[in-house]
C-alpha positions, 0 to 999 in steps of 0.5 A: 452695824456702825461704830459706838458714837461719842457719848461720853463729850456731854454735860449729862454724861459726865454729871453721871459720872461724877455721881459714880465717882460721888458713891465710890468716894463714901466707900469706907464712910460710915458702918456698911450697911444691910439693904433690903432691896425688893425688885430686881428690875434695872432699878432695883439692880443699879442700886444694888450695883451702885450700893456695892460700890459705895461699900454697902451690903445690899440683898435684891429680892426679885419675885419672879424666876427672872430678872429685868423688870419692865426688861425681861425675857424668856425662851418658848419651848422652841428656845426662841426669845419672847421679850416683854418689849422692845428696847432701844437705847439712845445715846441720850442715855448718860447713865445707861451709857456709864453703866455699860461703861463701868461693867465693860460691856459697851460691846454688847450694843449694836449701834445703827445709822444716825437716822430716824425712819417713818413709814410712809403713811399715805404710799403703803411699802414706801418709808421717809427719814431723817438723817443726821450729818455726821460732823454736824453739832446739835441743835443743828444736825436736828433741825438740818435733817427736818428740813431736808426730807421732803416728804412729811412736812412743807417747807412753811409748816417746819418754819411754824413748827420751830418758834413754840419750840425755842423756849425749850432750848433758851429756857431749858427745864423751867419751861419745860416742867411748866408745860405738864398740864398741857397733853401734846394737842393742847400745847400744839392748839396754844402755840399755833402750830400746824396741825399736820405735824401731829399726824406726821411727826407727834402721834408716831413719838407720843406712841414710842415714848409712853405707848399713848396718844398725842391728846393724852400724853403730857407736852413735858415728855415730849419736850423732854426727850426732844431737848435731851435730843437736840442738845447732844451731837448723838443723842438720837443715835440708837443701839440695839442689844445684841440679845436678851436683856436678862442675859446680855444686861441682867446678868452681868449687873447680877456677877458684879454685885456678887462679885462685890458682896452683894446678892440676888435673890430670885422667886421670893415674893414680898407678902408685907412691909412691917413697921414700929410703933415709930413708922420705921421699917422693922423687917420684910414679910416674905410670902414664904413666911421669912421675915428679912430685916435689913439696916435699910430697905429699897423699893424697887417695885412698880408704882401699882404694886407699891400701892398694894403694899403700902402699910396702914401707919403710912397711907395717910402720910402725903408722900403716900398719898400721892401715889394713888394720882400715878398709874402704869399703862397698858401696853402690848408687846409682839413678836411675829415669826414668818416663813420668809424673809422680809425686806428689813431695815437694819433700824427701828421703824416708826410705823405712823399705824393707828394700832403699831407704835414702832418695830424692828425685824430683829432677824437683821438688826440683833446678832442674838436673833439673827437668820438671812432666811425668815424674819422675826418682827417685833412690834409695840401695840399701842395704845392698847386701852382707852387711858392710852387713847385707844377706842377699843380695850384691846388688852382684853382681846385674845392673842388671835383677835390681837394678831388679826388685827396686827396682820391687816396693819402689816398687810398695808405696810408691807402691801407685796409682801404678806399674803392673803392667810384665811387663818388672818381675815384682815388679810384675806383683801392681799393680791397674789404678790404677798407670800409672807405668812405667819408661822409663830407668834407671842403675845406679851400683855402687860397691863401696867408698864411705864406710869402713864404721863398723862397730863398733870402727873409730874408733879405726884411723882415722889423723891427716892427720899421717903419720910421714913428714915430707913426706907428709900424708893426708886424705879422710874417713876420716881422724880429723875429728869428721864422719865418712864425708860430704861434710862430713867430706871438706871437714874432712879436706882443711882439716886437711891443710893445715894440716899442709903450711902449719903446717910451712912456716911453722915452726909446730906441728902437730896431730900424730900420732894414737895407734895402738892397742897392738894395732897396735903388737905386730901391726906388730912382728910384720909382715913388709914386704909390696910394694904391689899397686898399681892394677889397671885404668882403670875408676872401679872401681879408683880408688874410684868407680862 
């Protein structure tokens, strides 16, 4: 491992911490209230964090027997980890940065090499990257690290690459935003640039950013993540956790809140959202049959079960409206357990695969997972279903149909290591050098994670503001400059209280985001539809895998 880089010497980094210093300074400001919190995912338990913080009393109420959301994991009955993905945290992360800051636990995260590593598509076993000098500002550490590796892009391609790419960083947010209703092929197409660097650089970051698609992913994200990049010394710097994330993040956040007056409730299904003559929230309908009823009240759910949810007085409403134009996408999550060591790297690998996004043997790179004497890889498969860009619906497809497939994958990438296993056809073409084989695997299927940034879809996303004044919605969809991620997640749950603490203490808010004007006509033209509600008790229904 390497040491914490400086994270803290960023404009982002201290625009956080102001925000932190902001909600500490209306502690006392106004009547402390009760909030309702339904979602106990990094959202929702950064705005119970940052709610306690300001003085408040917020309730967070988890439907599941986990915490984390998007984040969480369990043990199998072999008492290994099963993570429902795999995360990895940039130094780009402001707020996650703040946040592991403020609990003290900065410790936890295990920082890699300031690299990025490829596999090498066209030399199986042979890997590429870019490194990044250390004492070199940004920009330029970034564009010095392109043009030095030798291996995925001429000399005359990179040169190409660089003037579409100039707005971003002279024009900054403005010409980003504007380019939401181009995919990635399409802003390439408009801007000349070459076509090799989709299949080089675009499809491997499209896959690792949203699990899509270049020609399906909106050029703002992309565009996005790469100015967070290029404008921060560390920003592509990365950290892994140094073991699950609901006991080496979930729970401290969880102790701090306690520990402040705050709660956390676990295995308490929301059945209804019940609402006044008025529209305002009158209380929580739990599927135990317990009405909570709170001051205010946070969602901190998924974009599709909010959708479930949504009362009949609302669903004409253009905030709510909009909702029905963002969707979560599928994504796929492995975990690989072999009977030998691999030759690892200590990082996270792009791995440029039609079916793989990125992986990590986390037998080396994590302290929780370690053993010098077999390997753990955990891999993202991606995309897994046509709205992702993939021509099959593999999130349909049993675990073994998954890991078959997997096993071909990995025997390209790996050609002298995995063996030839009769139990994985797609491996049985090995030569006698490969003697890895698979003893255990887990499959975890979340058929909607991260809303699908598609193009176009920006502009649906709502504010944490909601036009009922005592109901406030946060989670990483909602409209905050980092997108579907962890940190995002973090962002989103910091804004929304700020809107509960803002109005207790008579102070002005953020506000409503604008609805489009096609919004506006189409909820006009709406008829009250009734909530669908929840179906089930499985990590399906509420969001998970």
């Amino acid at each position: 491992d390497f040491p914490k880089p400086n994270v803290e010497n960023t404009d982002n980094y201290r625009a956080s911490s102001a925000l932190t210093e902001r909600l500490k300074g209306l502690n006392g400001k106004g009547e402390a209230k009760r909030v309702a919190i339904v979602g106990g995912g990094l959202s929702g338990l950064a705005c119970a964090k940052y709610l306690v913080d300001a003085g408040h009393k917020p309730v967070v109420y988890e439907a599941r027997d986990v915490l984390g959301g998007k984040v969480s994991a369990w043990r199998d009955e072999d008492g290994d980890v099963v993570e429902t993905g795999l995360h990895i945290f940039f130094g780009a992360y402001p707020n996650m940065m703040n946040l592991f800051a403020e609990l003290g636990i900065h410790d936890r995260l295990q920082w890699k090499m300031h690299k990025m590593i490829f596999a090498m598509q066209q030399l199986p076993g042979e890997f590429t990257t870019f490194d990044f000098i250390p004492g070199i500002p940004a920009p330029f550490n970034f564009a010095l690290a392109i043009l030095t590796n030798q291996k995925m892009l001429t000399l005359w391609e990179k040169l190409q690459t660089a003037p579409p790419l100039l707005p971003m960083l002279i024009e900054g947010q403005e010409f980003i935003d504007a380019q939401d209703e181009l995919s990635v092929t399409g802003f390439m197409r408009k801007y000349g640039m070459p076509e090799r660097i989709n299949e080089e650089v675009f499809i491997a970051m499209a896959k690792a950013l949203d699990f899509i698609d270049p020609d399906k992913l909106s050029m703002t994200v992309v565009l996005t993540a790469m100015n967070r990049f290029l404008n921060e010394d560390n920003g592509l710097q990365m950290a892994f956790l140094d073991g699950s994330p609901p006991e080496r993040l979930c729970e401290p956040l969880q102790r701090y809140i306690e520990a402040r007056g705050g709660e956390v409730v676990t295995k308490c299904p929301l059945e209804a959202i019940e609402t006044g003559a008025d529209g305002r929230v009158t209380g929580l309908r739990m599927r135990s049959g317990e009405l909570v009823v709170a001051d205010e009240y946070v969602s901190a759910m998924p974009v599709d079960v909010v959708k479930r949810l949504v009362p009949e007085a609302w669903s004409t409403l253009p905030y709510f409206r909009q909702l029905d134009n963002l969707e979560g996408i599928p994504v796929i999550n492995l975990h690989l357990w072999f009977d030998r060591k691999l030759k690892a790297v200590d990082h996270l690998c792009f791995s440029r695969s039609p079916l793989l996004s990125v992986y990590a043997d986390m037998s080396t790179t994590c302290r929780e997972y370690a053993d010098d004497e077999r390997s753990m890889l955990e891999l993202v498969f991606a995309p897994c279903s046509p709205i992702a860009g993939s021509n099959v619906n593999w999130i349909a497809k049993s675990d073994e149909e998954i890991i078959d497939a997997t096993m071909g994958e990995l025997a390209r990438l790996f050609p002298t290591e995995i063996a030839s296993d009769p139990k994985w056809p797609s491996t049985l073409s090995q030569g006698p050098e490969g003697q890895a084989r698979l003893r255990k695997f887990a499959v975890v299927k979340t058929p909607r994670s991260v809303y699908a940034a598609i193009p176009g879809r920006n502009k649906y996303r709502p504010s944490q503001e909601t036009p009922i004044d005592n109901f406030t919605m946060c989670g990483c969809y909602t409209s905050q400059k980092f997108l579907g991620s962890m940190e995002g997640a973090v962002l989103a749950g910091k804004l929304a209280a700020e809107v509960v603490a803002a109005r207790a203490a008579g102070e002005p808010t953020q506000g409503l985001k604008a609805v489009t004007a096609e919004v506006e006509a189409d909820a006009a033209a709406a008829e009250p539809r009734k909530p669908v509600g929840i179906k089930g008790d499985d990590p399906v229904a509420f969001g998970g895998g």
